[in-house]
N, C-alpha and C positions, 0 to 999 in steps of 0.2 A: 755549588749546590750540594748539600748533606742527602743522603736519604739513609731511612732507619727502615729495618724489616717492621712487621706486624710481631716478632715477639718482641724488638725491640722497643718497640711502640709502647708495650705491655710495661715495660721494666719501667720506662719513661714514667710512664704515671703512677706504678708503683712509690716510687720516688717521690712524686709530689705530693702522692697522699702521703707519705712519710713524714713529709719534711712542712705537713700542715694544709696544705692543697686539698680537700677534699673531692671523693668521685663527684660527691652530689655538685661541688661551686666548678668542678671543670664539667660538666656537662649543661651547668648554664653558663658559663662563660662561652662553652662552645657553639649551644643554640644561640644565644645572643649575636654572638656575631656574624655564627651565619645569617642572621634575621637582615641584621644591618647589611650584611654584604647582597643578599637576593632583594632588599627593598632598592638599592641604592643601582642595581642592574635593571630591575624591572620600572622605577615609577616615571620613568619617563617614556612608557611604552604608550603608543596610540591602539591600546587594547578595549573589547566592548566588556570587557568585565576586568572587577579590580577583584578577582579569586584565586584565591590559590587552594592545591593540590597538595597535603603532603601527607607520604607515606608513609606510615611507619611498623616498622616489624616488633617481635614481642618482643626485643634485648635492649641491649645501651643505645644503639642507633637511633632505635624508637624512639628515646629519651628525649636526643637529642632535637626530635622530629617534635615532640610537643613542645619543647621551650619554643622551638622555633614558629610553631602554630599561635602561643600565647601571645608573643612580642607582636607578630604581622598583626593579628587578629583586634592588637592595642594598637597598633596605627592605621585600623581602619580596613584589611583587607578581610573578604568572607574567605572563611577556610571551610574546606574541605577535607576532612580528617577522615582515612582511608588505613584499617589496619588491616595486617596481611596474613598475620598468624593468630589475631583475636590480641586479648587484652594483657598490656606490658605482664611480664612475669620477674623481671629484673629490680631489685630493690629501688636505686638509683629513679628508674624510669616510672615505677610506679607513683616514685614523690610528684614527680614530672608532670606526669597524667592528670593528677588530683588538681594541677593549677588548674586545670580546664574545665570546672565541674562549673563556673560561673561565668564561662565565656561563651556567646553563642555560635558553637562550631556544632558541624553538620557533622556527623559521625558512620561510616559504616564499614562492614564488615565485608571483606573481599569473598571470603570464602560464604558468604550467607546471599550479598546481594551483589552478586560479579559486576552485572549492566550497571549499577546506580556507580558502581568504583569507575567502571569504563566510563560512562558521560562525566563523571565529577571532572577527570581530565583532560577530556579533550573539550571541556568549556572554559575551562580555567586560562588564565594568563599564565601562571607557572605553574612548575609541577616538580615537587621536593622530595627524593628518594633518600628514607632514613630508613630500607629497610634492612639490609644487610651492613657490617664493617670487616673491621678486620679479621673477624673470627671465622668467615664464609670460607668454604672449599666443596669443592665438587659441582653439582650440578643443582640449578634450583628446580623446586616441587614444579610438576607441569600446570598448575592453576598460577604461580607468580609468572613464571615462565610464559601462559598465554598472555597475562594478565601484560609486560612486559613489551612483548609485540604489539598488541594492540594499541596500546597510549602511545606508543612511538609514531606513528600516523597523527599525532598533538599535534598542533603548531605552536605550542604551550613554550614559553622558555625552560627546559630541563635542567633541574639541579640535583646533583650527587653529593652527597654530605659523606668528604673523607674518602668513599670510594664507589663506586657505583654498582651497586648490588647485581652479585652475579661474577662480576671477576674480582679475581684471587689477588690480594692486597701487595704478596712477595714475587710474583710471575707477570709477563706480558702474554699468554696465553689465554683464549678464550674458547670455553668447552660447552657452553651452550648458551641461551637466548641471556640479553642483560641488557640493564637500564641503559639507555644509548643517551648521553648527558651532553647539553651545551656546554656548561661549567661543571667544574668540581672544585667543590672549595673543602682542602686538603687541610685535615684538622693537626695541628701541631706541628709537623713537619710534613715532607714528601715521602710516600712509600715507594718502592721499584713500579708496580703498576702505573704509576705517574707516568714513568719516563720509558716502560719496557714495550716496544711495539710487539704486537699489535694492538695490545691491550690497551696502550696509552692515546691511540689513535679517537677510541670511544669516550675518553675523558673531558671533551673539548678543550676550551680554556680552563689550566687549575690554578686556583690561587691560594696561599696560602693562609690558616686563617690560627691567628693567635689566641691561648684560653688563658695565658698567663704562668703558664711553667717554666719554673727558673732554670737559667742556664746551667746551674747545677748537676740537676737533674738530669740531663743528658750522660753527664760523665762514668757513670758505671755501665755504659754499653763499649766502653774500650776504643780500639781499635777497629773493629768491624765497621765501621759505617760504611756504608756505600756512597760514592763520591762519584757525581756529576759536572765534571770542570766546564767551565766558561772559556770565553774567549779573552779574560783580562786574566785568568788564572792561568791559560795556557803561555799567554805573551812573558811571562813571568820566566818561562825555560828559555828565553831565548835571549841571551846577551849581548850586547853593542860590540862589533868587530874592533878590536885594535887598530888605529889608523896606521902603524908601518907593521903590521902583521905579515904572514908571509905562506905561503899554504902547506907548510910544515904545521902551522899553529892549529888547523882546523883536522886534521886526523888522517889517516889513511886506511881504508880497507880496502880489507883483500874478500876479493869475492870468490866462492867456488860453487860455481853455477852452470848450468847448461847443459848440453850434451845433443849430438848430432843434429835430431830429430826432435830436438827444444829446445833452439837456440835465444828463440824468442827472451823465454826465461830470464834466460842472461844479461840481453839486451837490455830488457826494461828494468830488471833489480841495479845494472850498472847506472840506466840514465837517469833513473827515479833519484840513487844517491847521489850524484853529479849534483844533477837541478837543485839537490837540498844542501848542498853547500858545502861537501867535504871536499878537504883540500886533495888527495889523491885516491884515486882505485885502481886496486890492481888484481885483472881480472883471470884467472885461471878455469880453463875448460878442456876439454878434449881437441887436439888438432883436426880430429873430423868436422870440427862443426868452425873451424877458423873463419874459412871465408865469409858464412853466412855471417859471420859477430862481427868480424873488422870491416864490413861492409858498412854498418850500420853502427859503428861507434867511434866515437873521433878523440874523445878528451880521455878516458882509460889508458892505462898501458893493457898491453896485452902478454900472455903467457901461458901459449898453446902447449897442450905434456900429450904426450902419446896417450893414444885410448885405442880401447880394444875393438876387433871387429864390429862388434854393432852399436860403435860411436860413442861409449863410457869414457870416463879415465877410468886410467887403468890406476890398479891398488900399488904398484910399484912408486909411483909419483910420489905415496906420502911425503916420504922425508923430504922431498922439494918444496911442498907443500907448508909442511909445518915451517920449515926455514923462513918461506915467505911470510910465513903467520906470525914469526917471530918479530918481525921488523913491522906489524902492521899493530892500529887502534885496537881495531877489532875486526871478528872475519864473519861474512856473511855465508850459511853454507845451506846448499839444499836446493835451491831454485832450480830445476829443470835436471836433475843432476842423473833420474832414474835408478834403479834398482835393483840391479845384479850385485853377485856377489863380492864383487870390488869396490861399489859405492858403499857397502856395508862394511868393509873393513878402513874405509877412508874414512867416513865418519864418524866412529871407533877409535878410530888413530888420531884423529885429531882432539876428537873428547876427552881421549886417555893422557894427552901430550903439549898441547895448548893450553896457556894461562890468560889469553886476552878473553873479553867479553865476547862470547858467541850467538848469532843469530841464528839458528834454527829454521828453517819455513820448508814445505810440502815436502819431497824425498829425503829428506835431514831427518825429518819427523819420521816419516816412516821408514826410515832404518831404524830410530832407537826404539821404535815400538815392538822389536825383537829381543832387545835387549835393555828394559827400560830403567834397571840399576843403574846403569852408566850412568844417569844423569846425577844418581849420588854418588859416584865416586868420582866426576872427574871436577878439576881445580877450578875449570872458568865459571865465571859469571854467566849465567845462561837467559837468552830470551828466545821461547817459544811460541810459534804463530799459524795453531793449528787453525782450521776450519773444522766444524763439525764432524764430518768422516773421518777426518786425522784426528781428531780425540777421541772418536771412538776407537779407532784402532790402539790410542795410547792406554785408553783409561778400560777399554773390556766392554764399555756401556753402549747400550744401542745409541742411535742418532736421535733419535725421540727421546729417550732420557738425559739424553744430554739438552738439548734445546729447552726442554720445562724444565731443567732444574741450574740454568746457565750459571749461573752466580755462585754457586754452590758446587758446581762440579771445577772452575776455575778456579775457586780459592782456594778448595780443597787441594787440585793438585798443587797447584801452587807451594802450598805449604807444606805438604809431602816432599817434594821436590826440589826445593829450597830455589824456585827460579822465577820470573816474571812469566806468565803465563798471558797469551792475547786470543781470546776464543772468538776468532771472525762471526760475522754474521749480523743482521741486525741490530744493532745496541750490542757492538762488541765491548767484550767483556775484560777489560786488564788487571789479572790477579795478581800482588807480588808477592812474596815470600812470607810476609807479616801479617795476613790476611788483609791486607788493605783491597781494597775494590772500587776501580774503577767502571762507567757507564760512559761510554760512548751514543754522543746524538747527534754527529754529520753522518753525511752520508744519504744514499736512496739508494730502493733497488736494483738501479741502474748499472750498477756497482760490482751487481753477482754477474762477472763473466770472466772466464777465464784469463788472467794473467795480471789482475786486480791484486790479488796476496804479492807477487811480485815488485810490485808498485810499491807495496806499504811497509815488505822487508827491507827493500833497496832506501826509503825514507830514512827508516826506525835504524837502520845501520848507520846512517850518513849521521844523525843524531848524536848518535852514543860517540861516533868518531869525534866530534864537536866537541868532547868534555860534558856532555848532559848526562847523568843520572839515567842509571838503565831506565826506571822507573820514570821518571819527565819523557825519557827519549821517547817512550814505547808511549803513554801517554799521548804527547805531541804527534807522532807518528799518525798516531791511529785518527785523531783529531783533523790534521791536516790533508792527510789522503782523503777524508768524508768530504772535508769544505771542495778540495781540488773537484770530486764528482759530482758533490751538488753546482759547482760552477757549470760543469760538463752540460747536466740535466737542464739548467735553464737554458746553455745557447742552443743546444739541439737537442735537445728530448733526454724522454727516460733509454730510449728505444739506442738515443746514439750514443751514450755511455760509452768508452774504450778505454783500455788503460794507455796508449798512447797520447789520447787526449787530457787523459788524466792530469801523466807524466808535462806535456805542455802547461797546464797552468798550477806547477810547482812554484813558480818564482811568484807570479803575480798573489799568490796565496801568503806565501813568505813575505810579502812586500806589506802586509799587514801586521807582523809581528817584529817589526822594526823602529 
């Protein structure tokens, strides 16, 4: 699935009015269909009234709100024509308008007669919000805003044309009161609101709705699109085993993870990558924390190095370290690893000295956040897998500006950075180097508890060992650890989420992309 920002959106039609497509024939191509598509939902309803509701603001929306009032109005439905800002002021929507001067539609004005807006809706069978698009940001006027709350009490089928006025077209964010839609029928393509929770959560069903712009037209937005992979998109990274393969063929890594008093860590980023199908790991930690690890791990090799009193390794190991890294796919570093000044020069030392593809996650990251050149000056292939506070600490930004502007703070590093970039959280975010961008939709809240990032770097490591494309791996990764939790969440709730359970249905998950 493509999605385009709201400027990209812009350029989109630029385009087609270029290349012949006029504003005026895509804004009735677009009321058209959405006509078709809200008659072809509703007339099978056992409603006491065949009315509809729609809304429209003074811009292109509007516009799009009268075509769509004209076509119902010609099959028979009483409309109800509710403006919100008073009469179209937009070229386009005023042609729009004029069809309606010989149709008998009920007309009023929100801000003149509120009550007569308030019952038009909540008697109607449907109720069609044309009054905001893509151009909306901030907060709506408190008369839409009441006006908004109120109809929501409808029982009316709700339709959002393209987006649903009130939230912001490029964000999943929502900053105050807004049309709460059954459907949204998403004009040309998908925007990030579609798919960005929370915001997407209010969109109900979106469908998508064609105005006729040639495929052409897309192509001067580059690179950038925003990319929603599927579950036949994703099965695509994952390759048929060689029948006399041998587990030299699937990859080895070396993990450097753990530390006394966060053994855990270690434990699950080893088992996570196990379950996902590399042929070997090999696990380096501090000898304090031995027993707790080889208690709990069977198929690893193990490679206890002295650490220092309060259960680090120690900075001395490197060169053991790198040796081992030398021999390995790729080295997963960071998981539970803590933060003294020896973890700081181990991570340094292998940034500076290793050429395989590195994984990055929680104290990895927060060591380079001291030093965050590193990441351009050292050789390897990098994949980074902060969570919102680990970006902030990388990027300077608070955690609030990082969460409203996710897409954008990800590419950007990204592309500074020259690395694949995986901004956990919600509709995690994978930026790569090229500005490509990916959206993640597995997953639930269940998900947010401690030792979950561990689970999806121990994956996204066993991937990339596999011969997958940083970019597929980290993709796949992030993809497969959400299905393993939404498994979690149906057999025992949101509540029993863990990442050991997670970790258990690895394989049954994989058994689908086979």
């Amino acid at each position: 699935m493509l999605i385009y920002t709201c400027e990209q959106m812009r350029v989109i039609e630029e385009n087609a009015d270029v290349n012949g497509l006029s504003y005026v024939e895509m804004m009735e191509n677009a009321g058209n269909a959405c006509a078709e598509k809200i008659h072809s939902t509703i007339v099978g309803l056992n409603s006491a009234t065949k009315t509809v509701a729609v809304l429209c603001g003074s811009g292109k929306n509007g516009g799009d709100g009268f075509v769509i009032a004209k076509n119902l109005c010609d099959k028979g439905y009483g409309i109800r024509l509710v403006l919100t800002n008073g009469y179209p002021t937009a070229y386009e929507s005023k042609i729009m308008y004029a069809y309606l001067e010989d149709k008998p539609v009920l007309v009023s004005d929100l801000t003149q007669n509120y009550d007569a807006c308030v019952s038009a809706c909540m008697s109607a069978a449907a109720v069609v919000d044309c009054v905001f698009g893509i151009g909306f940001h901030g907060k709506l006027d408190e008369t839409t805003s009441k006006f908004f709350s109120a109809i929501s009490k409808s029982r009316a089928k709700k339709f959002a044309i393209d987006i649903p006025s009130g939230l912001e077209g490029n964000s999943g964010k929502i900053e105050s009161d807004f049309f709460k839609a059954d459907y949204t029928l998403a004009i040309t393509c998908y925007k990030p609101v579609h798919i960005l929770k929370p915001a997407s959560d209010q969109c109900g069903i979106v469908s998508l709705i064609d105005i006729g712009i040639d495929e052409k037209c897309y192509e001067a937005v580059g690179s950038d699109v925003i990319v929603s992979a599927e579950h036949n998109e994703i099965k695509r990274f994952f390759k048929p085993r060689d029948p006399v393969a041998n587990k030299g063929d699937f990859g080895r890594l070396l993990s450097v993870c753990g530390s006394r008093n966060m053994q855990g860590a270690a434990v699950m980023a080893a088992s996570a990558a196990v379950e996902s199908g590399v042929g070997i790991v090999d696990c380096v930690f501090p000898d304090a924390a031995y027993p707790a690890i080889a208690a709990k791990l069977t198929e690893p090799l193990m490679n206890p190095m002295p650490s220092t009193k309060e259960g680090f390794l120690r900075a001395d190991n490197l060169k053991h370290i790198i040796e081992l890294a030398e021999k390995s796919t790729a080295v997963l570093l960071g998981c539970g690893i803590g933060l003294p000044e020896d973890t700081l020069k181990i991570v340094s030392g292998i940034l500076a000295n290793v050429k395989k593809p590195i994984i990055l996650d929680a104290d990895g990251i927060n060591a380079v956040s001291f030093n965050i050149n590193i990441l351009k000056e050292t050789s390897a292939p990098l994949i980074l897998t902060p969570h919102p506070g680990e970006m902030a600490r990388l990027t300077g930004l608070s955690v609030e500006e990082i969460q409203n502007n996710r897409v954008k703070v990800a590419r950007d590093f990204a592309v500074q950075y020259g690395c694949i970039l995986v901004l956990k959280g919600s509709n995690t975010v994978v930026a790569g180097p090229s500005g490509s961008v990916y959206i993640n939709r597995t997953g639930n809240a269940g998900m947010a508890t401690g030792g979950s990032g561990d689970v999806l770097a121990g994956i996204i490591s066993s991937f990339v060992c596999q011969a997958m494309s940083l970019q597929s791996a980290t993709i796949a990764g992030v993809y497969v650890q959400g299905l393993c939790g939404d498994n979690v969440q149906k057999k025992y709730s949101m509540h029993g989420v863990t990442p050991t359970k997670m970790i258990g249905e690895i394989a049954e998950v994989l058994s689908n992309f086979e």
